[in-house]
Each structure stands twice: as structure tokens, then as C-alpha cells.
N, C-alpha and C positions, 0 to 999 in steps of 0.2 A: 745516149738518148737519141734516137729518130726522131727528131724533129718533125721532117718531110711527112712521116707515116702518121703521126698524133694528128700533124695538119690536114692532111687528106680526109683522114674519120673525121675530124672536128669540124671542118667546111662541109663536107656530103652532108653531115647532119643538121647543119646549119641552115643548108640550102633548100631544105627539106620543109623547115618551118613556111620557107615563103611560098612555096607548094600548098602549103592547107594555113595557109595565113589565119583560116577565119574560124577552125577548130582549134589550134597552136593559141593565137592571140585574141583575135573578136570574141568570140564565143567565152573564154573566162572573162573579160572585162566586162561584158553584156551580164553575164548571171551576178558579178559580183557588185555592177552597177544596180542592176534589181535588189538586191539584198542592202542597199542602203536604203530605195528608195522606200521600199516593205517595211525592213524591220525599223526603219531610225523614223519613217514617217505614223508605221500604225503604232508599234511600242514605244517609238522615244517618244509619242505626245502622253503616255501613259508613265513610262520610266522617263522623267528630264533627265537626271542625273547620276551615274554610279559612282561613288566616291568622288563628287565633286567634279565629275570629266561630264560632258554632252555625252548623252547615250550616242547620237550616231556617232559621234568621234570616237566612245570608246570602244565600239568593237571595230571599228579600222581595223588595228592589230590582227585581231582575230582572224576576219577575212581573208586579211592578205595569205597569213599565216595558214588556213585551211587549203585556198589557193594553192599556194607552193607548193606546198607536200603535195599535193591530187596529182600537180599538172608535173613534179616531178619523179614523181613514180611512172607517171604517165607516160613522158617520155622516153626515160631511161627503157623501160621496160619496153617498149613496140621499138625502141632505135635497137637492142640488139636479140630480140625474140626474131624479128623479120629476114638477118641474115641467115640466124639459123631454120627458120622455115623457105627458104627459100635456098641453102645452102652454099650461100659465098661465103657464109662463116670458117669455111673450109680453107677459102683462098686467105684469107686474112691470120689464121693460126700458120700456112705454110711459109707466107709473108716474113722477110727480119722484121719483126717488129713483137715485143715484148708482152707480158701479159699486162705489165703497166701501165705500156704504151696505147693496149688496146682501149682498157679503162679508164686512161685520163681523156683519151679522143671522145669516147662516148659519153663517160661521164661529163668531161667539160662542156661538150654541147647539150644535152641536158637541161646540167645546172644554168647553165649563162642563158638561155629559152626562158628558164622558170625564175630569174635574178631580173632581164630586162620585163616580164611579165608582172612582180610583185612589183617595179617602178611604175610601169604605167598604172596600174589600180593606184598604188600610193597617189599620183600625179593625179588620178581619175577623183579620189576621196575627197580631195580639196577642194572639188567644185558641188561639193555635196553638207560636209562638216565641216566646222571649226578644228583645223587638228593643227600641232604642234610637234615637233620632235625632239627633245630634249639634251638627246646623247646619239646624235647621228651614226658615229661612228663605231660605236655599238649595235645601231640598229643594222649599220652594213653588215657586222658582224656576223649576227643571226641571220640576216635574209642569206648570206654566200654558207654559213653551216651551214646551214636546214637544206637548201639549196642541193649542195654538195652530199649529203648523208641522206636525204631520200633520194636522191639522183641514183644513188648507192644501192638502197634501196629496191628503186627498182628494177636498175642493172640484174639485179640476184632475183627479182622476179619473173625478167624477161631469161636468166637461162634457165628455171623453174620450170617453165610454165612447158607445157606438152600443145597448147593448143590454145586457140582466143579467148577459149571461154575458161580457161587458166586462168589467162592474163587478167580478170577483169574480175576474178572471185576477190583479190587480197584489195585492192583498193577500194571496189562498191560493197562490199560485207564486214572487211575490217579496217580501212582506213577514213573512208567516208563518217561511220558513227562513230570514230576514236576524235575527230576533228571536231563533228558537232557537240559531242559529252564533253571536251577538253576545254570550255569554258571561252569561246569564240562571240556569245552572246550573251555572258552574263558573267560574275563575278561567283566562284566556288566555295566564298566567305557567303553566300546569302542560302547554301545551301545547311541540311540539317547535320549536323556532326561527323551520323554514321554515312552519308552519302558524299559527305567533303569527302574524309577517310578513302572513299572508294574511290571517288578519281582522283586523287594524287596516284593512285597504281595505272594510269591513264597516263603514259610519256608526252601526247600532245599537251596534254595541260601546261607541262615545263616549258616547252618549246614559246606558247602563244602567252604567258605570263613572262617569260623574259621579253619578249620583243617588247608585248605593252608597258613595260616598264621603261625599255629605251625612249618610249613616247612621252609617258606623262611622270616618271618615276613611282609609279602604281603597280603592284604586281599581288601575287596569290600564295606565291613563295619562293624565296630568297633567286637572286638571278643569278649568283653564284652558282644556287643548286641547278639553276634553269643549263647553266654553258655546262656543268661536268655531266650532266644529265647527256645533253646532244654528244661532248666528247666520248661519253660510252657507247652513243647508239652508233658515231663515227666506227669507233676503232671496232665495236663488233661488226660492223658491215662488211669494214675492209677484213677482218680476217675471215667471213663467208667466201669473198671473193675470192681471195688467195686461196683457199681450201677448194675450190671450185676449179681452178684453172691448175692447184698444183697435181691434184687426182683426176681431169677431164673428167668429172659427173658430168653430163646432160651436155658434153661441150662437143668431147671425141668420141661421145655413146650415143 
């Protein structure tokens, strides 16, 4: 293992964030601070309670949970779309350093971007709701999968994408309303049968009812089903990527 080489990728990308500090960090904490203040002050005087939890505490979860996913597709995807548009991608595959080497550097900074990002909200929600964590070490759980598997994510959309306006079709047309329908602001039990039915076929849904269950032990379905669910969207990812770098599509083309 290159050590040295994982590190180089993972510090450059690192160092990146303090570069645009206030689109990286300010900027989701600010949108996700207004979505307390919005939804928990105009609907929680309307909604007190779901299942016994404060409306604004209980889409905490949610938030964060939409959060992540966004900002980690988001990253993964421009940290290594940009080599290849600018083409040091080149130096890097001629580099000793592995294709998993390339992956864990980029994905690692990524994910750990979008893990200290869902802490500060988390830390942010507190001065807003009453919120509680029940099973901490659970909830690391999911924040470092989710984390880790859209970082993945959008690794495989940054070597996708042909061009910016690539980049930005999968997350604002299909990631963004998979995260709002996925039950971020409301409970999927208060919907009508045939519309529950419909988003369980909606993966964000598993994702943001396990986390909220690590909170209050409340969830929408089984959290069991929530971790094999993210374990399948993992290991399909990683065998995109592998597929990707074992054929150079879009990499050496």
C-alpha cells in the first residue's frame, strides 16, 4: 500500500475545502439552519409532534441525512471530474499508485468533508431542537456509510460526466427529489398505502429511517433493512468503480 500517494490525494483534497470554506462548509450549515428555522417554526407550530418526538427534532435526521448525500456526491464528483478536465488525471494513473489507492485518497476526502459537515449541523440542531441520540455509535455508523457510499457515488459520477452540466444533472434531478420524497420531513406511515408502497422503492428512505432511529428508536422500516440496504448500494458502487478503472471507460478514453 502507498501510504505516501493516498496521503498526497487526501491532503490536496483536504486543502481544497479551506479554499472555498463557505461553499464546502458555511453554505450547507446556513441552508440547513433555515430549514429548521422554516419548517420546525412554520409546520412544527402546526405538526407538535410525530410519533411522540418535536417536529423540529424529528427531522434532524432527515436534514442531516439529505445533507450528506448532496454534499457527498458533490464532492467526490468535482474532486476527480477536475483532474480529468484538466488532465493531470494522466499523471496520477502513470504514478505507482493503485487504483485503490487513487479511490481511497479521493474517496477518503470526500467522505471525512461530508462526516465533519453532518457533525457540525448535528452540533448546529442543538441550539434549535430538543434532540437526543440514543445509540450513538450507530448513528456514527450511518453518517461514515452513507458518507463513504455516496462519496462512491460520486466518484462514478465525476468519471461519468463529459462536462459541468453532466455533473450537476444526477444530483439536482435525481438525487435532490430522492432525498426530499425519502421521508426527511415527514413520516411515510402518514402516507396512503399505495404511496407508502411507492417509496419504499425510494433507497433514501432506508438510509434517513435508519439514522432516525439511531436518534429516538423510531423508524419507517426495520434498520436492519435500512444497513443491508446501504451495504448493497456500497458494494454495487465499489464494483462500478472497479469496472471503470479495470476497462479505462471515460478514464484512458
Amino acid at each position: 500500500m502507498n501510504w505516501r500517494a493516498v496521503w498526497a490525494i487526501y491532503r490536496f483534497e483536504m486543502a481544497r475545502t479551506g479554499r472555498t470554506i463557505f461553499q464546502s462548509i458555511v453554505s450547507p450549515v446556513l441552508s440547513t439552519a433555515l430549514y429548521f428555522i422554516v419548517f420546525g417554526a412554520a409546520i412544527g407550530s402546526r405538526i407538535p409532534e410525530v410519533d411522540n418526538i418535536n417536529y423540529g427534532a424529528f427531522i434532524v435526521p432527515g436534514l442531516i441525512m439529505m445533507t450528506l448525500c448532496t454534499q457527498s456526491v458533490m464532492n467526490a464528483s468535482f474532486g476527480i471530474y477536475f483532474p480529468r478536465f484538466v488532465g493531470t488525471i494522466f499523471e496520477i494513473l502513470a504514478a505507482p499508485i493503485s487504483a485503490f489507492e487513487i479511490v481511497l485518497g479521493y474517496v477518503g476526502a470526500a467522505a471525512s468533508k461530508s462526516i465533519v459537515l453532518g457533525l457540525i449541523i448535528l452540533a448546529t440542531a442543538w441550539m434549535f431542537v430538543p434532540l437526543r441520540v440514543e445509540h450513538p455509535l450507530l448513528m456514527m455508523a450511518f453518517l461514515i456509510l452513507t458518507s463513504v457510499t455516496f462519496s462512491l457515488f460520486g466518484f462514478i459520477i465525476g468519471l461519468w460526466a463529459e462536462g459541468f452540466e453532466k455533473l450537476q444533472i444526477i444530483p439536482l434531478l435525481v438525487l435532490t427529489p430522492l432525498t426530499f420524497l425519502g421521508g426527511s420531513f415527514y413520516s411515510i406511515d402518514v402516507l396512503p398505502p399505495f404511496w407508502r408502497a411507492v417509496s419504499l422503492v425510494n433507497p433514501i428512505v432506508y438510509l434517513i429511517s435508519g439514522f432516525r432511529w439511531s436518534f429516538y428508536e423510531v423508524s419507517d422500516v426495520s434498520v436492519t433493512v435500512s444497513l443491508v440496504m446501504i451495504a448493497v448500494f456500497l458494494a454495487a458502487c465499489l464494483a462500478v468503480v472497479g469496472w471503470f478503472f479495470k476497462t479505462g471507460y471515460k478514464i484512458k478514453k
